[in-house]
C-alpha positions in Angstrom: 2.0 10.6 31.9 4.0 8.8 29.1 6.9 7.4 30.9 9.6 4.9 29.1 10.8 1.8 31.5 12.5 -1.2 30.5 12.5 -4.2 33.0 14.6 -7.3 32.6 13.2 -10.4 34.0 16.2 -13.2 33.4 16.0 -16.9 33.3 19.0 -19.1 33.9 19.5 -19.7 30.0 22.6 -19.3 27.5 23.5 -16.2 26.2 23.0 -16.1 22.1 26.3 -17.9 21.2 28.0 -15.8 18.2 29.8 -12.8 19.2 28.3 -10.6 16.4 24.9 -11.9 17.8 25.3 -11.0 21.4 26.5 -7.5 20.1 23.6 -7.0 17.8 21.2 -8.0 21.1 22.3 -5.1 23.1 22.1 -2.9 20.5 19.0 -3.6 19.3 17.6 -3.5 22.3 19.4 -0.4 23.1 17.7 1.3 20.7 14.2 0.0 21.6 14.8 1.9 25.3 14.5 4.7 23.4 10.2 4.2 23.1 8.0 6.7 24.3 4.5 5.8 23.1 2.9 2.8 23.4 4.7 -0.3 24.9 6.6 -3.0 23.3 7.2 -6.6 25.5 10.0 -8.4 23.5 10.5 -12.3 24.8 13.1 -14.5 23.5 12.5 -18.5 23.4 15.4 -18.7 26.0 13.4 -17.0 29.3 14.4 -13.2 28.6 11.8 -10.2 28.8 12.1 -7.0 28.1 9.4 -4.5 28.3 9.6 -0.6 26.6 7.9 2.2 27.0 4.8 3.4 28.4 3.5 0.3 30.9 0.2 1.8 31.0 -0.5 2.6 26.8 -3.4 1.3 25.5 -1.3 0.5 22.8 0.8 -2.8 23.6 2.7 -5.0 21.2 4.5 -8.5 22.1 7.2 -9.6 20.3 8.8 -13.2 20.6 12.6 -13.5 19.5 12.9 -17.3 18.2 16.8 -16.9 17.1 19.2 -14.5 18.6 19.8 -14.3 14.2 16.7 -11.9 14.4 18.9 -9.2 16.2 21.3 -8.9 13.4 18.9 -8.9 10.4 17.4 -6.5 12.9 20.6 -4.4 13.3 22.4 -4.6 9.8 18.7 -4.8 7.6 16.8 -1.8 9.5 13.2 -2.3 8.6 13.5 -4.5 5.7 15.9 -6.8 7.5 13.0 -7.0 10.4 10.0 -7.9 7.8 12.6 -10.4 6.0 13.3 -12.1 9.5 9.7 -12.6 10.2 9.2 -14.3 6.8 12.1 -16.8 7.8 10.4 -17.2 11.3 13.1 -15.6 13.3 10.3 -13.8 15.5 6.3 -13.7 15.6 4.0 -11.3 17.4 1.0 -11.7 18.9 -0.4 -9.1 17.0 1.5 -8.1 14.1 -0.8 -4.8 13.7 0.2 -3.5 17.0 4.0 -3.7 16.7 3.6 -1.8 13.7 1.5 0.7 15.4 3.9 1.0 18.3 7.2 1.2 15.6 5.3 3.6 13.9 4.7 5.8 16.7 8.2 5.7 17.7 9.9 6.9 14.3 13.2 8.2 16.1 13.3 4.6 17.0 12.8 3.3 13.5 15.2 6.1 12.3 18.0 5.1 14.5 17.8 1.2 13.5 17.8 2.7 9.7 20.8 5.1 10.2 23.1 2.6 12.4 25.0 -0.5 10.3 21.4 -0.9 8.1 23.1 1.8 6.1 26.0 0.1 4.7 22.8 -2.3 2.8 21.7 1.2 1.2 23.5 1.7 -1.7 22.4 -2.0 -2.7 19.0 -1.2 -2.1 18.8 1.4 -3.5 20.4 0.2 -6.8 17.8 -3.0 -6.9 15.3 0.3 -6.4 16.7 2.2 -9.7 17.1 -0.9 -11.5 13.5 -1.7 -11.2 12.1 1.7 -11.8 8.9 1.9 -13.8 10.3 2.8 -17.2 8.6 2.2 -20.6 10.7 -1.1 -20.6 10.4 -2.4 -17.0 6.8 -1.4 -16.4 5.1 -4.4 -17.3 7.4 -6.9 -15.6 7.4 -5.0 -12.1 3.3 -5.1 -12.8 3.2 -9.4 -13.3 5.5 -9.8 -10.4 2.7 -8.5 -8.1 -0.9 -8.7 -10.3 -0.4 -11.4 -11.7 0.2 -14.2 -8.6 -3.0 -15.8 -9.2 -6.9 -14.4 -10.0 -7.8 -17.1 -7.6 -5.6 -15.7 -4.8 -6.7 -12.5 -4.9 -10.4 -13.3 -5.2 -9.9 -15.4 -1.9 -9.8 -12.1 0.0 -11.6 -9.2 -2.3 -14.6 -8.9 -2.3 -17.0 -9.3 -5.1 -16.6 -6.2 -6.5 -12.6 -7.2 -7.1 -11.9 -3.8 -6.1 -8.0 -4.3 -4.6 -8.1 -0.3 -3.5 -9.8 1.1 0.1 -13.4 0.8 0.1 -15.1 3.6 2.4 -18.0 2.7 4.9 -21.2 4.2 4.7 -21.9 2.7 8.6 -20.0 1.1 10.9 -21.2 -2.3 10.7 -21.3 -2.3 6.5 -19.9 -5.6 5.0 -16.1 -4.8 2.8 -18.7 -5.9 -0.8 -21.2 -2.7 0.5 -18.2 -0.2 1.3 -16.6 -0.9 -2.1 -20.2 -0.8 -3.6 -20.0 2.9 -2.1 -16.4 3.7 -2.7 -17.8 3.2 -6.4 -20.7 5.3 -6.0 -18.6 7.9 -4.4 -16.1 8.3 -7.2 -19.0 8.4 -9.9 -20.7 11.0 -7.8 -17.4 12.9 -7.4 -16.8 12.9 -11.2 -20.4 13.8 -12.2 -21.0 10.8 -14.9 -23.4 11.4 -17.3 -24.7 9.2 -19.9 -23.1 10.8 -22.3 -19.5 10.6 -21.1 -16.7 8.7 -21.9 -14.7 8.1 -19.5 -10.8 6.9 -19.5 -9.7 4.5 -16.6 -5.9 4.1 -16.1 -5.3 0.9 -14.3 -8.8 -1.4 -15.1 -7.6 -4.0 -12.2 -10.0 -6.5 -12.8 -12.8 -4.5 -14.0 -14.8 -3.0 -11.1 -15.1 0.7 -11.7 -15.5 0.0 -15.6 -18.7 -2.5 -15.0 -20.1 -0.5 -12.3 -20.1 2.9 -14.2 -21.0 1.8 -17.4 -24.0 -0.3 -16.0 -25.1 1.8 -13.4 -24.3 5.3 -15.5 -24.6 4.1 -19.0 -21.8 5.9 -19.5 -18.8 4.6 -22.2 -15.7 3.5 -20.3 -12.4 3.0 -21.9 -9.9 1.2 -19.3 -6.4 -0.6 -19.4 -4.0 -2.5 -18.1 -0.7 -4.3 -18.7 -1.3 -7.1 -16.5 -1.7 -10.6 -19.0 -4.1 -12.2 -15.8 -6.0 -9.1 -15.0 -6.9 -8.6 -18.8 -8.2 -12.1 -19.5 -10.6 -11.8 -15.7 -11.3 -7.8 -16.5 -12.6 -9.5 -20.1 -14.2 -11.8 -19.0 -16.4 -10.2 -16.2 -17.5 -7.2 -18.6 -18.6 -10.1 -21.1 -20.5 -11.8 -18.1 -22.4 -8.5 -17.4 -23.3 -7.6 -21.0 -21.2 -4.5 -21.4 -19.1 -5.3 -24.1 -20.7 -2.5 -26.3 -19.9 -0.1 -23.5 -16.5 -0.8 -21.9 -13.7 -1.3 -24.2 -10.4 -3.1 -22.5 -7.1 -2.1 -23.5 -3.7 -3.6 -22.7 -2.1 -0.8 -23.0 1.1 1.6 -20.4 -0.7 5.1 -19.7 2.2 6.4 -22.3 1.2 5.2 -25.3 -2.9 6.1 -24.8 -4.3 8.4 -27.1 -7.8 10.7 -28.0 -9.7 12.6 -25.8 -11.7 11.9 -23.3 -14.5 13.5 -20.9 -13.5 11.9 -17.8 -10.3 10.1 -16.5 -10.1 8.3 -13.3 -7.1 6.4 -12.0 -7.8 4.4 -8.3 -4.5 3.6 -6.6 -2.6 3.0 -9.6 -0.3 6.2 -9.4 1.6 4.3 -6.9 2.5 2.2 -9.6 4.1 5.1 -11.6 7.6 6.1 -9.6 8.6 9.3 -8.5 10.8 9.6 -11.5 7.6 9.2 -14.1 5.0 11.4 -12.0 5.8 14.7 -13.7 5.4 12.7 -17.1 2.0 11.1 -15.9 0.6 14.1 -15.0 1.3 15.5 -18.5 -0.1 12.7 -19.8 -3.7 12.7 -18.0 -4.1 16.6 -18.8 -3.5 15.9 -22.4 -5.8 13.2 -22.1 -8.8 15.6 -21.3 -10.9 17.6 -23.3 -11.3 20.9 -22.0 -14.0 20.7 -19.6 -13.0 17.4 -18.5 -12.6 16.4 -14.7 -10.3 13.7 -12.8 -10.3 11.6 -9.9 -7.2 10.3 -8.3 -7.7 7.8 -5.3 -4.2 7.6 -4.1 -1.7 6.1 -1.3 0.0 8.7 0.3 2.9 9.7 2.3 3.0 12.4 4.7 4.6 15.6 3.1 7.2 15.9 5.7 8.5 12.7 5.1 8.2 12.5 1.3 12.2 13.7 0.6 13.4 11.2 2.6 11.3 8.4 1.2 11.6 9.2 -1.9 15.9 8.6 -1.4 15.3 5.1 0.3 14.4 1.7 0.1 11.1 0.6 2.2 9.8 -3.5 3.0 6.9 -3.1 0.3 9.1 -1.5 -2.4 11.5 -4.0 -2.4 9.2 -7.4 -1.7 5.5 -6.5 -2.8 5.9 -3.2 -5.5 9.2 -3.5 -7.0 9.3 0.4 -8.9 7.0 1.6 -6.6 6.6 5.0 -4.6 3.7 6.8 -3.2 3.0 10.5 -3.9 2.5 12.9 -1.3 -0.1 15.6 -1.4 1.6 18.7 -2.1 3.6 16.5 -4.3 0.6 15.7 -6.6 0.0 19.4 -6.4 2.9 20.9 -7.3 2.9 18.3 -10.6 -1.2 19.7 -11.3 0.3 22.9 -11.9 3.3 22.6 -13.2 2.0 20.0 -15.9 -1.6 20.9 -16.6 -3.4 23.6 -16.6 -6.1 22.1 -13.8 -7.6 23.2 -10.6 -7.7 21.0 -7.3 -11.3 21.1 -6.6 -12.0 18.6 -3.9 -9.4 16.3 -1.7 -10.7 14.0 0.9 -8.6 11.8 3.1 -10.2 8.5 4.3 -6.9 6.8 5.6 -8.4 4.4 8.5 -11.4 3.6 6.3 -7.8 1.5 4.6 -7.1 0.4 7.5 -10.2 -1.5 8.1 -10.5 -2.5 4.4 -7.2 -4.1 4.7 -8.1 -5.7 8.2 -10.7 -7.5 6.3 -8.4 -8.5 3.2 -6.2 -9.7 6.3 -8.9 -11.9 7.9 -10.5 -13.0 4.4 -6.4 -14.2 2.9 -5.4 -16.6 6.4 -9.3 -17.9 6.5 -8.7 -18.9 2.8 -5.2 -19.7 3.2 -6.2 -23.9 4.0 -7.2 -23.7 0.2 -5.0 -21.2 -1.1 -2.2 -23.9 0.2 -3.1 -26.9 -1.4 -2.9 -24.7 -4.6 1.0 -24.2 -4.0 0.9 -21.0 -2.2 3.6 -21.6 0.7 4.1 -20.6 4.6 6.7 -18.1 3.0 3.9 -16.4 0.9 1.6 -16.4 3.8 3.8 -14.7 6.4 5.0 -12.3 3.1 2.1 -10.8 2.6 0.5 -10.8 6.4 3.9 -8.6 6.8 2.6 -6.4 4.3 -0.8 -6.3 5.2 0.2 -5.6 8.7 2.8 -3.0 7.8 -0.3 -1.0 5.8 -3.0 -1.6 8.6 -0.7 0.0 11.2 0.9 3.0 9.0 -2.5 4.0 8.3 -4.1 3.6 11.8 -0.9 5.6 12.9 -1.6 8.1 10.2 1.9 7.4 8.8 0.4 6.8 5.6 -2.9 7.7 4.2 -5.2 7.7 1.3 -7.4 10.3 -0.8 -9.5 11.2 -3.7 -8.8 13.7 -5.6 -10.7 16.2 -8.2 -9.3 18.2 -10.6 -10.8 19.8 -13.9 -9.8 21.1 -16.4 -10.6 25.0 -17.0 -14.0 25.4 -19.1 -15.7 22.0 -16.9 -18.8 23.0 -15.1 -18.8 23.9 -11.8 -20.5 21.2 -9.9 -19.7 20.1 -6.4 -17.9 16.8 -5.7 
């Protein structure tokens, strides 16, 4: 039986000393005594323990307070103010995973923290959010602000492939370079490549699906991006694998493409879009078709339930890691097929904790590398940055919070072939 318990274990020790601090402690703490599932052990530096929820969930996170500051970040920043404390080392966890997992389990809890004083920082938020949107004219900047950190940094933790997008495991025990080896093979199965295809990629990243289809498929591949440092690597690997007569890299926003194509695939790039520009990028890709051509989407998603709300607020990764950014929800994506194009769903699969262990790995690979990574100018801030955000990915999608899925749509006169 799931029963909530909170025990206090005191230490002679002082008591936080600003008022607004010791206030912000009980309420934060209040508001924890609300968990159901899972249990959360919160210590502070000074001898306190407290201990929520269910004592005997296999799901246990341990959180250590190392300023009574963390409470009010806490308390006044909701979530963001949480992930913006542990990047100024207010608090650490013993596994950062897990207290996602346990926060995400507990979303009345979450809710409460982002409903209490956290709400006076909305408007602010969310007019840093607008002001960042992924217009015409702000596009490429809020693209370099995340793409374009370094090719070195990113290849520390991708694999081979440089596929930054959830691989899928054939088998348990298959390395992150075979799942996105498969992910690859999946989508070109999914899509039917032929020879004789030319396909349209929006979002090249640095190259992967383009090289893999065009040399294992022989098909024509068309790709772009508006990042300046995935460009000049995407170039250069197609060069180093002889494909130069088969793939041609543009550096150009989805808007402006043109011509028609016989297949268009677009992996985790719609995220990149906004939820103001989806109608408009749906539009686009039907156009972009001929009229047997077929699609494949591989998305991050948000529950359907939730998307409403999301889509009116300010999260950690849209304000810190995608400025502009928003992620579609299924019936969303839908809704737009319909009203936009004249194509039919044909396939949807979810693979969401197949992400979870992609980005697990990404995880381990970045702090293995991080020694090197370091001496290249990448700081403690950076590292704890984007351990937040790989943490706060890992556990949405092991919670199911968030997930991820391919899918096919065609166009009315393509042939009937199964995904």
């Amino acid at each position: 039986m799931n029963t909530a318990t909170t025990t206090h274990t005191c230490t002679p020790a002082a008591l936080p000393v600003s008022i607004v601090d010791r206030l912000a402690r009980k309420a934060v703490l209040h508001v924890l005594g609300s968990i159901r599932h899972g249990r959360l052990i919160v210590e502070e530096d000074d001898g306190h323990c407290y201990s929520f929820g269910d004592n005997h969930s296999p799901l246990q996170a341990r959180l250590r307070i190392h300023a009574p500051q963390a409470y009010r970040r806490i308390l006044f920043g909701g979530s963001i103010g949480a992930g913006e404390a542990y990047i100024e080392q207010l608090w650490d966890a013993d596994d950062l995973t897990a207290l996602i997992q346990v926060m995400a389990a507990n979303l009345a809890v979450v809710n409460s923290m982002e409903k209490g004083l956290a709400l006076l920082q909305r408007p602010w938020q969310r007019l840093g959010h607008l002001l960042r949107r992924n217009s015409r004219s702000r596009s490429k900047k809020n693209i370099l602000s995340h793409y374009d950190l370094g090719n070195e940094m990113y290849a520390a933790f991708l694999d081979p492939t440089m596929m930054y997008s959830s691989a899928i495991f054939p088998h348990p025990e298959a390395s992150l370079e075979e799942a996105s080896q498969h992910k690859l093979e999946v989508i070109c199965k999914k899509l039917d490549l032929q020879p004789t295809d030319h396909v349209l990629e929006i979002g090249s990243g640095w190259g992967g699906f383009a090289i893999y289809a065009a040399g294992r498929y022989g098909c024509r591949v068309t790709t772009t991006t508006i990042s300046d440092a995935q460009y000049r690597e995407a170039k250069r690997r197609i060069e180093a694998a002889g494909l130069g007569d088969r793939v041609t890299l543009l550096q150009t926003d989805y808007r402006d493409l043109q011509g028609r194509y016989d297949k268009l695939v677009s992996i985790e790039m719609i995220e990149a879009v906004g939820h103001a520009f989806l109608p408009s990028f749906f539009a686009k890709c039907g156009s972009l078709l001929h009229e047997n051509g077929r699609m494949l989407l591989q998305a991050i998603t948000i529950r359907d339930q939730q998307y409403r709300s999301y889509v009116g607020n300010v999260d950690f990764i849209q304000k810190h890691i995608f400025p502009g950014g928003c992620l579609p929800s299924n019936s969303r994506m839908a809704d737009l097929l319909a009203e936009k194009t004249d194509m039919v769903i044909r396939h949807i699969e979810d693979f969401g904790l197949d992400y979870a262990k992609t980005i697990g790995e990404w995880k381990r690979r970045f702090n293995a590398a991080f020694a090197e990574l370091k001496v290249r100018g990448y700081d403690e801030r950076f590292r704890r940055l984007w351990n937040f955000y790989f943490s706060y990915c890992e556990g949405g999608f092991l919670e199911r919070s968030i997930s991820v899925v391919q899918l096919v749509a065609e166009r009315p006169k393509a042939s009937r072939c199964t995904p």
